[in-house]
Predicted model as a PDB file, atoms N, CA, C, CB and O in Angstrom, pLDDT in the B-factor column:
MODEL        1                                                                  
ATOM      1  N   UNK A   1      13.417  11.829   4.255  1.00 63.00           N  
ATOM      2  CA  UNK A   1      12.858  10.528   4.535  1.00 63.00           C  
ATOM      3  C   UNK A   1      13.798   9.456   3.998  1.00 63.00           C  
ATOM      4  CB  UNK A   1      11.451  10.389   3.922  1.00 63.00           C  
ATOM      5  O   UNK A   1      14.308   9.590   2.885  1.00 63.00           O  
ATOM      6  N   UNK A   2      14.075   8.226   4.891  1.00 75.00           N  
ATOM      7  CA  UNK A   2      14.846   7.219   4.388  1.00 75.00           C  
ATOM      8  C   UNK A   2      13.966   6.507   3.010  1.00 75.00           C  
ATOM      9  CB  UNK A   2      15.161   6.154   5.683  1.00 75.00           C  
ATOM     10  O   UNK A   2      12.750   6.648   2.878  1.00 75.00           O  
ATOM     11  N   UNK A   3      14.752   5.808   2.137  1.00 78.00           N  
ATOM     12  CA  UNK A   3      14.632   5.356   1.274  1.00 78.00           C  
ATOM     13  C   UNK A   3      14.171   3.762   1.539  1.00 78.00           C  
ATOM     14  CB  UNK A   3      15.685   5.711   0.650  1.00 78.00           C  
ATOM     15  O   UNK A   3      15.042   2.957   1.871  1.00 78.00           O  
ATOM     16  N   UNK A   4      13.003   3.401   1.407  1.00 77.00           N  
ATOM     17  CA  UNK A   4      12.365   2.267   1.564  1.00 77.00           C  
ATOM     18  C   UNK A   4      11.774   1.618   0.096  1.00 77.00           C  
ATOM     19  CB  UNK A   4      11.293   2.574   2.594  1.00 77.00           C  
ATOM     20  O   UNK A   4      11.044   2.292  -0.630  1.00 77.00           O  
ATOM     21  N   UNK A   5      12.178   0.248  -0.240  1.00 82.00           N  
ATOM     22  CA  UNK A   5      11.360  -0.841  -1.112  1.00 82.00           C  
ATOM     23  C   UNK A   5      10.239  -0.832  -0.674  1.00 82.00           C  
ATOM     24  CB  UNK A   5      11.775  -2.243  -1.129  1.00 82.00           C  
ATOM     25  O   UNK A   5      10.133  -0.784   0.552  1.00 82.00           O  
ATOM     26  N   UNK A   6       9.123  -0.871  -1.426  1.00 81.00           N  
ATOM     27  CA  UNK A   6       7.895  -1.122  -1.363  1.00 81.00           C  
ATOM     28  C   UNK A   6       7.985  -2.774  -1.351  1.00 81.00           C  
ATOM     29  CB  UNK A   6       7.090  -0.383  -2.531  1.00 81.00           C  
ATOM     30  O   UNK A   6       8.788  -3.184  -2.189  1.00 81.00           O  
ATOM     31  N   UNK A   7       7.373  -3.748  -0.628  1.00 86.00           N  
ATOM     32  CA  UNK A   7       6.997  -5.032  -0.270  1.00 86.00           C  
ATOM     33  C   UNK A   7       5.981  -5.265  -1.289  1.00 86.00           C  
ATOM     34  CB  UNK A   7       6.521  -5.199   1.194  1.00 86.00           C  
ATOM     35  O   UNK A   7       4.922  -4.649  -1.402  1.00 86.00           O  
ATOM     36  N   UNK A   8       6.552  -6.532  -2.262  1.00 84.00           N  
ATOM     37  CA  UNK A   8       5.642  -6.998  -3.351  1.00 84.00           C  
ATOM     38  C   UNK A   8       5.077  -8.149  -3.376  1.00 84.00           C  
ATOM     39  CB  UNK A   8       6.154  -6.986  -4.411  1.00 84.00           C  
ATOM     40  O   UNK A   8       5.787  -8.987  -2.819  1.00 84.00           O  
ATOM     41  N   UNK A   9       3.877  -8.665  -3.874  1.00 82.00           N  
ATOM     42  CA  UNK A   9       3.359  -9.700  -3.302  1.00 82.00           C  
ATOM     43  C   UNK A   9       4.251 -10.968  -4.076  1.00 82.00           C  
ATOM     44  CB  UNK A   9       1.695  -9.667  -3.479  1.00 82.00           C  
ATOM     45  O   UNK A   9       4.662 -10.994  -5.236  1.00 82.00           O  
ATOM     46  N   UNK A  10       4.392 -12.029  -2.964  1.00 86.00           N  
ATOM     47  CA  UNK A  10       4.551 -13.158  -3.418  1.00 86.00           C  
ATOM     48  C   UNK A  10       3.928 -14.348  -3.672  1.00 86.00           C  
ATOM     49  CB  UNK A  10       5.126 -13.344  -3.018  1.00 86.00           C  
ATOM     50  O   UNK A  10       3.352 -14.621  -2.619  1.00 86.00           O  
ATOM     51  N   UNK A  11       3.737 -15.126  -4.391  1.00 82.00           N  
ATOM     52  CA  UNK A  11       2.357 -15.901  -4.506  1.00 82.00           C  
ATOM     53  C   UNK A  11       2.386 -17.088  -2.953  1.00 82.00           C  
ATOM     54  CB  UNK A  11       2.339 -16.947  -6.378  1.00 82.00           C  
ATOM     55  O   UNK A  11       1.557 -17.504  -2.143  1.00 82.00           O  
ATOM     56  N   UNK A  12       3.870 -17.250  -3.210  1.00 81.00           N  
ATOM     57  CA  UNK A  12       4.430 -18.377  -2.380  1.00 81.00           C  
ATOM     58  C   UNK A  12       3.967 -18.069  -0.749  1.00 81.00           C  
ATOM     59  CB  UNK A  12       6.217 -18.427  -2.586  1.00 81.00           C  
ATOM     60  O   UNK A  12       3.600 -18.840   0.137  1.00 81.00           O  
ATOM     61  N   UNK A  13       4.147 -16.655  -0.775  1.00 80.00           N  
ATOM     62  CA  UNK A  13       4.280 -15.986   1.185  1.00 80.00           C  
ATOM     63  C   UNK A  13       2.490 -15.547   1.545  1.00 80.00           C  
ATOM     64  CB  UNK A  13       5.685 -13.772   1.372  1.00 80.00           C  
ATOM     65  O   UNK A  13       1.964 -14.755   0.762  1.00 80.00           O  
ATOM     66  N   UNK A  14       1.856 -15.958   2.432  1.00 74.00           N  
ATOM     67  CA  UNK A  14       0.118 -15.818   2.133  1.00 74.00           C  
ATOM     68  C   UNK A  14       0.676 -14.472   2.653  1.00 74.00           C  
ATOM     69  CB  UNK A  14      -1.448 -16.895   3.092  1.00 74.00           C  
ATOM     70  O   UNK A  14       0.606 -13.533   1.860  1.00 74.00           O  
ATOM     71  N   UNK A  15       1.309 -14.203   4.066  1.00 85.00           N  
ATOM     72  CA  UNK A  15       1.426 -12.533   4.168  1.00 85.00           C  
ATOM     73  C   UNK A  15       1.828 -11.574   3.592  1.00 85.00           C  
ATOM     74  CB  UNK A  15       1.893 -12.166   4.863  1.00 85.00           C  
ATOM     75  O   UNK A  15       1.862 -10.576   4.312  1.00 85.00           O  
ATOM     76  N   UNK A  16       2.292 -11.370   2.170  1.00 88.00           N  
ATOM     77  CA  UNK A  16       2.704 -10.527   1.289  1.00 88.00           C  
ATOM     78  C   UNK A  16       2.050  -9.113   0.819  1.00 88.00           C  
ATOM     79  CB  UNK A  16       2.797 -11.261   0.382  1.00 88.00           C  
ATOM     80  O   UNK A  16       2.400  -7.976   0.503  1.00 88.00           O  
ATOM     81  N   UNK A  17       0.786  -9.964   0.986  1.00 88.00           N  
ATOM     82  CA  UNK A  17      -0.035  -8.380   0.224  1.00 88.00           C  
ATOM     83  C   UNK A  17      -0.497  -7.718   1.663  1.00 88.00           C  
ATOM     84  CB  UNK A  17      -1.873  -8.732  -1.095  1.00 88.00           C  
ATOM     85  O   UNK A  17      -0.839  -6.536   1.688  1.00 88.00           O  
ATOM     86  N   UNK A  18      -0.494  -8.484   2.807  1.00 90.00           N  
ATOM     87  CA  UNK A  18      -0.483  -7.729   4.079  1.00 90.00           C  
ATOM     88  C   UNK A  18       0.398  -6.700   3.826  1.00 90.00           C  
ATOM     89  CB  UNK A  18      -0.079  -8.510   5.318  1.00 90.00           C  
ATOM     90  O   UNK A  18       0.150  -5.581   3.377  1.00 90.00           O  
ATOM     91  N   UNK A  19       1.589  -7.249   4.202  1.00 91.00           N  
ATOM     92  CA  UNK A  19       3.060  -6.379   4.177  1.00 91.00           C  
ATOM     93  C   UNK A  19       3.061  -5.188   3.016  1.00 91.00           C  
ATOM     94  CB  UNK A  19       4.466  -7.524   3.769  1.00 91.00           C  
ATOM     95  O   UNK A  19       3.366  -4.042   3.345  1.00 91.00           O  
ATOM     96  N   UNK A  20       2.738  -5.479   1.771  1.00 91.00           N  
ATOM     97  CA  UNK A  20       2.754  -4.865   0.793  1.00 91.00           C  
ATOM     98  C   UNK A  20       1.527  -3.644   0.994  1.00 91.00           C  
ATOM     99  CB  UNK A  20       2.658  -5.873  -0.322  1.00 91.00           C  
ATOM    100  O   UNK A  20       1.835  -2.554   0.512  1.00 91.00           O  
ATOM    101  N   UNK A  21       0.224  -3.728   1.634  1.00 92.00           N  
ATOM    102  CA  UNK A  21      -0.410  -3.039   1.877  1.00 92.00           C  
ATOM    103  C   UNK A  21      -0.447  -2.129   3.215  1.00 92.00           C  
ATOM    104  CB  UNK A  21      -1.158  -3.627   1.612  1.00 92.00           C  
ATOM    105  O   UNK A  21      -0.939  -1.001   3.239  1.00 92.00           O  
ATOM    106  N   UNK A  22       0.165  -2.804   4.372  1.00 93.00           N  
ATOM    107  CA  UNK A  22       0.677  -2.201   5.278  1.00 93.00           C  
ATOM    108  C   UNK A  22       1.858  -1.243   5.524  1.00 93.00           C  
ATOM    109  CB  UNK A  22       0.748  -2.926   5.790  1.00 93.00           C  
ATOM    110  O   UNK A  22       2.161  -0.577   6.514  1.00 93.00           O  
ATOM    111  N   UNK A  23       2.363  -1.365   4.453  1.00 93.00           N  
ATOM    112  CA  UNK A  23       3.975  -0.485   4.079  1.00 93.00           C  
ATOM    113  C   UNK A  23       3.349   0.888   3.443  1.00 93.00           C  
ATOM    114  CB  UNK A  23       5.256  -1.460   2.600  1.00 93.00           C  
ATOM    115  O   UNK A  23       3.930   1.962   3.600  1.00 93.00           O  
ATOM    116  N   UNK A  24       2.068   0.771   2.682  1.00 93.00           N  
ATOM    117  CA  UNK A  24       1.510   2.081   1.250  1.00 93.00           C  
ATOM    118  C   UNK A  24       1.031   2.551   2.066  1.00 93.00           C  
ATOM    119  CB  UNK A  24       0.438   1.906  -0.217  1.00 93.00           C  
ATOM    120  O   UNK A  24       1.290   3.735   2.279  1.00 93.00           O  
ATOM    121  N   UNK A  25       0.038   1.795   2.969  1.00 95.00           N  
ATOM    122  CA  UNK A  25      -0.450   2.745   3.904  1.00 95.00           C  
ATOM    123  C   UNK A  25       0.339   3.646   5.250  1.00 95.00           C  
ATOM    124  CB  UNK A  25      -1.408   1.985   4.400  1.00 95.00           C  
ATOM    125  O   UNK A  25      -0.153   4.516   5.968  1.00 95.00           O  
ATOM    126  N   UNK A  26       1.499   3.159   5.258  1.00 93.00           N  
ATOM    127  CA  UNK A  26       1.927   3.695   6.301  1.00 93.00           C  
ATOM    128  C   UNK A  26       2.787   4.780   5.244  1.00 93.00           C  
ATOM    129  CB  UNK A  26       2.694   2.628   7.463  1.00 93.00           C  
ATOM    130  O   UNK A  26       2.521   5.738   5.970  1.00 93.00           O  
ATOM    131  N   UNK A  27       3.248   5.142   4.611  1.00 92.00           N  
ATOM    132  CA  UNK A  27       3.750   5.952   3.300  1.00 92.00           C  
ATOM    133  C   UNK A  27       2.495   6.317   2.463  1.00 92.00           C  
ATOM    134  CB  UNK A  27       4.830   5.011   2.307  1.00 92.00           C  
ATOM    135  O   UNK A  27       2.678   6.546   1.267  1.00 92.00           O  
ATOM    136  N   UNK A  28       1.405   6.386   2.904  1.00 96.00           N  
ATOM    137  CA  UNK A  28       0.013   7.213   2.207  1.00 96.00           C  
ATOM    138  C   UNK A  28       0.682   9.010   1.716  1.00 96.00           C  
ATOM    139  CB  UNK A  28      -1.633   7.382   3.857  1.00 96.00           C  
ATOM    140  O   UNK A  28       0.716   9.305   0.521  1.00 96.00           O  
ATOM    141  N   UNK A  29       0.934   9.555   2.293  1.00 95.00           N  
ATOM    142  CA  UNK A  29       1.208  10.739   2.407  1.00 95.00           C  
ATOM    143  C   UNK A  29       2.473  11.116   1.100  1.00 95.00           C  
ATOM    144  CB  UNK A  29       1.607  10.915   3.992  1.00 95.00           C  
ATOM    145  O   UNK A  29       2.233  12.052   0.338  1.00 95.00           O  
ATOM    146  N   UNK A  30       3.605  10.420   0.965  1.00 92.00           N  
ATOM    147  CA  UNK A  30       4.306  10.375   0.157  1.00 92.00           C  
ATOM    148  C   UNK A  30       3.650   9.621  -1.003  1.00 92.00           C  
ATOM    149  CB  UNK A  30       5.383   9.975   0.650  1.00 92.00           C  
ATOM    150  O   UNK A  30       3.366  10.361  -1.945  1.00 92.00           O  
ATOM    151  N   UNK A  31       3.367   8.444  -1.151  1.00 93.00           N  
ATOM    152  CA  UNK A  31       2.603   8.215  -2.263  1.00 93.00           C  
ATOM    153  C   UNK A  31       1.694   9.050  -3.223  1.00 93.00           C  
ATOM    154  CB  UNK A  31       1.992   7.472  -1.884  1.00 93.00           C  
ATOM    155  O   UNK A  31       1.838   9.397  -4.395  1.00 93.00           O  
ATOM    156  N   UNK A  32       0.572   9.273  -2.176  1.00 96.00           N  
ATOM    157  CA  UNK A  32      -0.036  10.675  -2.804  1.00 96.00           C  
ATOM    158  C   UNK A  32       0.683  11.650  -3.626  1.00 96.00           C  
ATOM    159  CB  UNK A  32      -0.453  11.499  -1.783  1.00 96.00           C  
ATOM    160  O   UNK A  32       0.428  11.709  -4.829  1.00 96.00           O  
ATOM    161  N   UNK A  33       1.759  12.598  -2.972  1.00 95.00           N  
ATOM    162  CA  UNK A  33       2.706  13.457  -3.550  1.00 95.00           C  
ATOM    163  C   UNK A  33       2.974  13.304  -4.465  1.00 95.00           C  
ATOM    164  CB  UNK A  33       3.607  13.612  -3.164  1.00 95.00           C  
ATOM    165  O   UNK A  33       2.898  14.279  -5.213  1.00 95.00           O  
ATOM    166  N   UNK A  34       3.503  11.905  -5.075  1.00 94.00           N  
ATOM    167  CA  UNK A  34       4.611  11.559  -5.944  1.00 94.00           C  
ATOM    168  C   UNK A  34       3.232  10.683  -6.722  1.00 94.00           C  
ATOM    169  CB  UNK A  34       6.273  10.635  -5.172  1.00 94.00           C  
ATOM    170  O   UNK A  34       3.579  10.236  -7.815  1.00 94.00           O  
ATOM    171  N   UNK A  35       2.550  10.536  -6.555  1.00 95.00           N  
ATOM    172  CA  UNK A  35       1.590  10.300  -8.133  1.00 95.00           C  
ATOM    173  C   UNK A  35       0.525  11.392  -8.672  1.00 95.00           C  
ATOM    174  CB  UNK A  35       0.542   8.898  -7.979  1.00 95.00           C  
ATOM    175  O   UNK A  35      -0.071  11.330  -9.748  1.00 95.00           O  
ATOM    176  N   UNK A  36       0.393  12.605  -7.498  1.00 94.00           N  
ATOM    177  CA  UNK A  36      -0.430  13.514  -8.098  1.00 94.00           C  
ATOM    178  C   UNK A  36       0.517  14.808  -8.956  1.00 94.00           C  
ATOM    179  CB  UNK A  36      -1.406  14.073  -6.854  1.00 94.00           C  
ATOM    180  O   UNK A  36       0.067  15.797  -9.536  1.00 94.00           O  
ATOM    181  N   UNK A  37       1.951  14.381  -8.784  1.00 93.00           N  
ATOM    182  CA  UNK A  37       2.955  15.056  -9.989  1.00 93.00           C  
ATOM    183  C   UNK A  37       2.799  15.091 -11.186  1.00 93.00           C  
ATOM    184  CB  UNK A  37       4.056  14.610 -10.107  1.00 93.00           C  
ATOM    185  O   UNK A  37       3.261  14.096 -11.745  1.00 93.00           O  
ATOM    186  N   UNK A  38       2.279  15.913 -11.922  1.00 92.00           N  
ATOM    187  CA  UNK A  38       2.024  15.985 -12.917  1.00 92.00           C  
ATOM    188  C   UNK A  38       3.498  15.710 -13.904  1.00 92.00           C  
ATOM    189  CB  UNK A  38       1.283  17.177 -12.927  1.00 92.00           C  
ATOM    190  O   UNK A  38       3.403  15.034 -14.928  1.00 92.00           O  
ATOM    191  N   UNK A  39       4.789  16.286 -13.489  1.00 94.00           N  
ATOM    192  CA  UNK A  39       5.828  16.013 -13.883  1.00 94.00           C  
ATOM    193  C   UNK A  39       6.230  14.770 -14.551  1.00 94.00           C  
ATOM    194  CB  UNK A  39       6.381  16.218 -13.057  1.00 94.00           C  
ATOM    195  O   UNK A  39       6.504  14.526 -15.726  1.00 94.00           O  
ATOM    196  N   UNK A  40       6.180  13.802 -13.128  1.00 94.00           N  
ATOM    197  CA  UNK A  40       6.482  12.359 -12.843  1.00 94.00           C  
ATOM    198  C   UNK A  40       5.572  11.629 -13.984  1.00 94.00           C  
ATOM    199  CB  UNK A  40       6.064  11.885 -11.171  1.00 94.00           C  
ATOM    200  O   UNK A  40       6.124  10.671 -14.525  1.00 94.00           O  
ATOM    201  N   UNK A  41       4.354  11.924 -14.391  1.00 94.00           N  
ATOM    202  CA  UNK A  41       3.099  11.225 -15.094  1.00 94.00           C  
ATOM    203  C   UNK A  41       2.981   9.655 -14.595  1.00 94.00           C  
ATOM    204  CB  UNK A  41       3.295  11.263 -16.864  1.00 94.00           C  
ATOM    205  O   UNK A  41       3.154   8.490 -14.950  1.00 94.00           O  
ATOM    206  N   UNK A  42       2.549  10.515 -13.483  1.00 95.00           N  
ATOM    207  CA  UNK A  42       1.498   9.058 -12.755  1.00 95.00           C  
ATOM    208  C   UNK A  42       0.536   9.487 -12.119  1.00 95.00           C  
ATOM    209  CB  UNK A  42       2.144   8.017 -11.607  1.00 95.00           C  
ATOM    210  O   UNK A  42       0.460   9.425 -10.892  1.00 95.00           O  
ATOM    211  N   UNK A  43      -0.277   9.950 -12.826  1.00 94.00           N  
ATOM    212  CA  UNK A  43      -1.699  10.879 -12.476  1.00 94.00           C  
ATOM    213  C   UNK A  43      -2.288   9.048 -12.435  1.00 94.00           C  
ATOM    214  CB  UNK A  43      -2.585  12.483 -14.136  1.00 94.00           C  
ATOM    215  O   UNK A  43      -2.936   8.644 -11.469  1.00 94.00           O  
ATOM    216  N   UNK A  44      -1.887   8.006 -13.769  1.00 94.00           N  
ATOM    217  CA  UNK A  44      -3.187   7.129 -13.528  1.00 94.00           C  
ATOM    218  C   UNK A  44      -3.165   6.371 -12.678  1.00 94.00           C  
ATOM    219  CB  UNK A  44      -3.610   6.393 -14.436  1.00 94.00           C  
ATOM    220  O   UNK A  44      -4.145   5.652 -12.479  1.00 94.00           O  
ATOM    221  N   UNK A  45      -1.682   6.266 -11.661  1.00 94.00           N  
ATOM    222  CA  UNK A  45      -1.918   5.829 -10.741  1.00 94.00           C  
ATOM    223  C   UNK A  45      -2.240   5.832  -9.204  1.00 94.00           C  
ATOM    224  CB  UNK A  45      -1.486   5.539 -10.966  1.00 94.00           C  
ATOM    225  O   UNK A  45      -2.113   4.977  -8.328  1.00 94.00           O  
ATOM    226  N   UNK A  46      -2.743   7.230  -9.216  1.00 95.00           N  
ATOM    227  CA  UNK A  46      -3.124   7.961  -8.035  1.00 95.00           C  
ATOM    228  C   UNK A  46      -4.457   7.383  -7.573  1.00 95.00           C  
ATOM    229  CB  UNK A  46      -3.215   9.504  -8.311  1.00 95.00           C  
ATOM    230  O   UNK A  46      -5.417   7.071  -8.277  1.00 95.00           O  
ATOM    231  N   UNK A  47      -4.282   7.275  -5.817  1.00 95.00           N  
ATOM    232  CA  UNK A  47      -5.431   6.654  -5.428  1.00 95.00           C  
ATOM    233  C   UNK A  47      -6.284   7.772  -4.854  1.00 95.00           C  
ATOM    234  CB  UNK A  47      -5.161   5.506  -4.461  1.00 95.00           C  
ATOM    235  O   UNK A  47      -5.830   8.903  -4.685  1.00 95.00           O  
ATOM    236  N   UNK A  48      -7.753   7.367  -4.507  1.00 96.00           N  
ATOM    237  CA  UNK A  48      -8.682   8.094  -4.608  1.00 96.00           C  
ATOM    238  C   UNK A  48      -9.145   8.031  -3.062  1.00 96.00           C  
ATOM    239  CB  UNK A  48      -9.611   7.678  -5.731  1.00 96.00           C  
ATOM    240  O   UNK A  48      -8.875   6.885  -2.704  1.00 96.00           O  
ATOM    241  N   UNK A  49      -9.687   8.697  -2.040  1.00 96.00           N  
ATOM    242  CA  UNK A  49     -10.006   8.455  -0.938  1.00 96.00           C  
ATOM    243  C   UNK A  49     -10.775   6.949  -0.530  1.00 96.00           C  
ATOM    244  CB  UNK A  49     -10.682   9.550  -0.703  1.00 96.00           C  
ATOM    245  O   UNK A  49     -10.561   6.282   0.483  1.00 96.00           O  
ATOM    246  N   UNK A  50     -11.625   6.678  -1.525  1.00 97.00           N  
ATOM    247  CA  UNK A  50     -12.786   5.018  -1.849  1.00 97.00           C  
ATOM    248  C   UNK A  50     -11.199   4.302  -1.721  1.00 97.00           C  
ATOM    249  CB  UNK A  50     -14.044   4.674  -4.121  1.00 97.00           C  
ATOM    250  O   UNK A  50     -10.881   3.808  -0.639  1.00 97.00           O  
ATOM    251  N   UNK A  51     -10.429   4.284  -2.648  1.00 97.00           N  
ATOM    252  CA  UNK A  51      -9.055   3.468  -2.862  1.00 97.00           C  
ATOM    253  C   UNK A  51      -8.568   3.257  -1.528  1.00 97.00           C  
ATOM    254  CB  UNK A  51      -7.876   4.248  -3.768  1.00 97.00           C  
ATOM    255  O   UNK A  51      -8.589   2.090  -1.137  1.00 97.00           O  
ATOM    256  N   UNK A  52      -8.057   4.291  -0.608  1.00 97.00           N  
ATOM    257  CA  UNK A  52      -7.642   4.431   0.466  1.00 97.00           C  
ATOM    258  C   UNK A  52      -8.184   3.187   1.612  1.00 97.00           C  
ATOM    259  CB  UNK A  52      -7.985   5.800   0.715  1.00 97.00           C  
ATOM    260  O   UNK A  52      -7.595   2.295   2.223  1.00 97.00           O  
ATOM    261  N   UNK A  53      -9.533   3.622   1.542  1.00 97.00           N  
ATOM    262  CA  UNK A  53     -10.338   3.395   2.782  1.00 97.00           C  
ATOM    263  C   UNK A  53     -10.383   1.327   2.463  1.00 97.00           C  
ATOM    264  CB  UNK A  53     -12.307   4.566   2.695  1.00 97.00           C  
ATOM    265  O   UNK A  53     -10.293   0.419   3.288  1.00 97.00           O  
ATOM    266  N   UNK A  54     -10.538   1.282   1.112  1.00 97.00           N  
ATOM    267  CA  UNK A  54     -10.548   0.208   0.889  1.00 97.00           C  
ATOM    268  C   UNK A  54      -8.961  -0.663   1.526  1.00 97.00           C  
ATOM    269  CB  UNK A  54     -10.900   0.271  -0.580  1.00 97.00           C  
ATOM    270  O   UNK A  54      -8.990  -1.595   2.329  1.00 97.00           O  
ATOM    271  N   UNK A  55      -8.040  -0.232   1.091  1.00 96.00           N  
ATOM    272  CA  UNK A  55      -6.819  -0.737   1.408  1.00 96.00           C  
ATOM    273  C   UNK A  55      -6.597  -0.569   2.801  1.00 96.00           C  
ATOM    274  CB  UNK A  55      -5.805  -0.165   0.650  1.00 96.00           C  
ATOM    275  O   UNK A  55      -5.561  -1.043   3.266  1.00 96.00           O  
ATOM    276  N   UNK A  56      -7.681   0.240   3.817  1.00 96.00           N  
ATOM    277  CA  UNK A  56      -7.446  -0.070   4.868  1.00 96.00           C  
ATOM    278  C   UNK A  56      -8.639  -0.979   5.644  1.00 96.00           C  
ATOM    279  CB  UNK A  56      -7.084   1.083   5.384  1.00 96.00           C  
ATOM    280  O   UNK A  56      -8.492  -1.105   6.860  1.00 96.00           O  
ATOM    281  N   UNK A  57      -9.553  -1.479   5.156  1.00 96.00           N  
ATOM    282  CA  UNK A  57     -10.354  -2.461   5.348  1.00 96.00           C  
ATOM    283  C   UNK A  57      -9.775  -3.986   5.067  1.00 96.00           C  
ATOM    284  CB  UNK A  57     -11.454  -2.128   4.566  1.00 96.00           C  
ATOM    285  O   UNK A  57     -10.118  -4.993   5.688  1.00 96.00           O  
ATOM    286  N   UNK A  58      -8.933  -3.928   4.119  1.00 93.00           N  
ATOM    287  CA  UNK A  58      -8.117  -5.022   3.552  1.00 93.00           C  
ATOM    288  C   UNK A  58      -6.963  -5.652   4.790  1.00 93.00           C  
ATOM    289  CB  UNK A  58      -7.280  -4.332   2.125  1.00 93.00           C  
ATOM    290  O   UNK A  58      -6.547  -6.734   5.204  1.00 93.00           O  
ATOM    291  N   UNK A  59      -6.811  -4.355   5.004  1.00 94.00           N  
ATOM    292  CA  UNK A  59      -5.371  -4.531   6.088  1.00 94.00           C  
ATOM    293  C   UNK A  59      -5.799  -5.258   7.781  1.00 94.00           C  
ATOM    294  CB  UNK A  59      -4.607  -2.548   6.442  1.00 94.00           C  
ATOM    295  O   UNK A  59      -5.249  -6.046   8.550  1.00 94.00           O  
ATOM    296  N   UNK A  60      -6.927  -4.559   7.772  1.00 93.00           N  
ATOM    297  CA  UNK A  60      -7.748  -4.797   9.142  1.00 93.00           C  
ATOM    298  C   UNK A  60      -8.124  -6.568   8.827  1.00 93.00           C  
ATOM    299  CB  UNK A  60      -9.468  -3.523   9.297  1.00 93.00           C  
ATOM    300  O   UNK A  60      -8.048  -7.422   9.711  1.00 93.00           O  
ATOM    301  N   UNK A  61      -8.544  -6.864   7.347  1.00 90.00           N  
ATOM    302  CA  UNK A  61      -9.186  -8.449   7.378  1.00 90.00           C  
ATOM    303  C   UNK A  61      -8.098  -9.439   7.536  1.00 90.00           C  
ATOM    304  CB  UNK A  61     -10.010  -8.893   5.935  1.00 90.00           C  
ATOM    305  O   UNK A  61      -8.188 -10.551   8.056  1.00 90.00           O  
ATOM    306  N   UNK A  62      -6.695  -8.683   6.832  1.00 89.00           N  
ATOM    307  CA  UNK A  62      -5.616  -9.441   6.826  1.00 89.00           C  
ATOM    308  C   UNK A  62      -4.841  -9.897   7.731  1.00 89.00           C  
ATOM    309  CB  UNK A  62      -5.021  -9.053   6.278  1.00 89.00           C  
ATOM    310  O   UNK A  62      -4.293 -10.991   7.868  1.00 89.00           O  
ATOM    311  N   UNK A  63      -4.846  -8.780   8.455  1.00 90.00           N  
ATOM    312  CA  UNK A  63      -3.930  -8.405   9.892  1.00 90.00           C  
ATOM    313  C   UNK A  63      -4.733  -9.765  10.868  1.00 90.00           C  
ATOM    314  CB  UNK A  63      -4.328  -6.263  10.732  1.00 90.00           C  
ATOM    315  O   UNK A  63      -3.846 -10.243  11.575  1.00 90.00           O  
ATOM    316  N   UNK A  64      -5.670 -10.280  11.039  1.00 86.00           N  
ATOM    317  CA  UNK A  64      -6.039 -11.527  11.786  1.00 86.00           C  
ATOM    318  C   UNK A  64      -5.250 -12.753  11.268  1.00 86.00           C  
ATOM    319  CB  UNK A  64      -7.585 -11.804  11.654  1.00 86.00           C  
ATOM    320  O   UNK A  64      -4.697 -13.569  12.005  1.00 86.00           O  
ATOM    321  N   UNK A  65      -5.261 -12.789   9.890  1.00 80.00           N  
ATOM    322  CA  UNK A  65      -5.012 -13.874   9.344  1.00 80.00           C  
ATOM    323  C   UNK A  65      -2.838 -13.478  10.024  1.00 80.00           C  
ATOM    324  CB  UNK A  65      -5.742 -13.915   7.235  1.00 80.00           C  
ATOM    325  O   UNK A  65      -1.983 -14.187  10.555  1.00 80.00           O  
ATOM    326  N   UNK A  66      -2.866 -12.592   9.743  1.00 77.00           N  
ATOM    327  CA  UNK A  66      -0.926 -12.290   9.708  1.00 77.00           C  
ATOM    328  C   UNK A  66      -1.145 -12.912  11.411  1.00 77.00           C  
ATOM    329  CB  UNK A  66       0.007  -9.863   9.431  1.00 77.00           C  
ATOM    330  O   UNK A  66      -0.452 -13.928  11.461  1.00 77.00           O  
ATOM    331  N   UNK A  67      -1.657 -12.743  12.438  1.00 77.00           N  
ATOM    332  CA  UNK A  67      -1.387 -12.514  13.390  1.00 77.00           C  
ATOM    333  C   UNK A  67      -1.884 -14.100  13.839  1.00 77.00           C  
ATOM    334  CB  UNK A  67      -1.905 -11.179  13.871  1.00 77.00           C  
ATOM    335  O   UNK A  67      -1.620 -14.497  14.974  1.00 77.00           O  
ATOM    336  N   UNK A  68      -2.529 -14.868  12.987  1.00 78.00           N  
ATOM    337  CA  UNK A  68      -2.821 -16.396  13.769  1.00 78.00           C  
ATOM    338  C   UNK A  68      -1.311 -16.952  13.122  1.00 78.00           C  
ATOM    339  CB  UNK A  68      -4.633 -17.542  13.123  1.00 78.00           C  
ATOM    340  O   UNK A  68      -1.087 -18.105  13.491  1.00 78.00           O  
ATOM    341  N   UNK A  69      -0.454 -16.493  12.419  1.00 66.00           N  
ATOM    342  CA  UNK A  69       0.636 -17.524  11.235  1.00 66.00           C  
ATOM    343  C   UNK A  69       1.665 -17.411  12.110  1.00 66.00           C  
ATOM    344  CB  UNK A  69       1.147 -16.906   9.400  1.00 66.00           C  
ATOM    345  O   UNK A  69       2.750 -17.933  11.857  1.00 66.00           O  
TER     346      UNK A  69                                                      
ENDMDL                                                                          
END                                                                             
């Protein structure tokens, strides 16, 4: 897999946490992997299916607002 920056929010850009949430979710699958590593120790930042579903309810409210700008 190519090597991608995760998109961080900017206070300044209103579409940021779109982008930033639209990027995790589309990399759900690798994320997962690489925080349920016990190795790595980022168990506390592993998301939970509730987590998931939420960040894609977020994306759906946002995605109107990205798409009138």
């Amino acid at each position: 897999m190519k090597e991608h920056f995760i998109p961080h929010d900017v206070v300044t850009c209103w579409n940021s946490k779109y982008d930033m949430m639209r990027f995790v979710l589309t990399y759900q699958a690798a994320i997962d992997k690489v925080t349920a590593d016990k190795v790595l120790k980022l168990r506390r930042y592993e998301l939970d299916h509730d987590d998931w579903i939420i960040i894609e309810d977020l994306v759906s409210i946002l995605e109107v607002c990205h798409n009138c700008s």
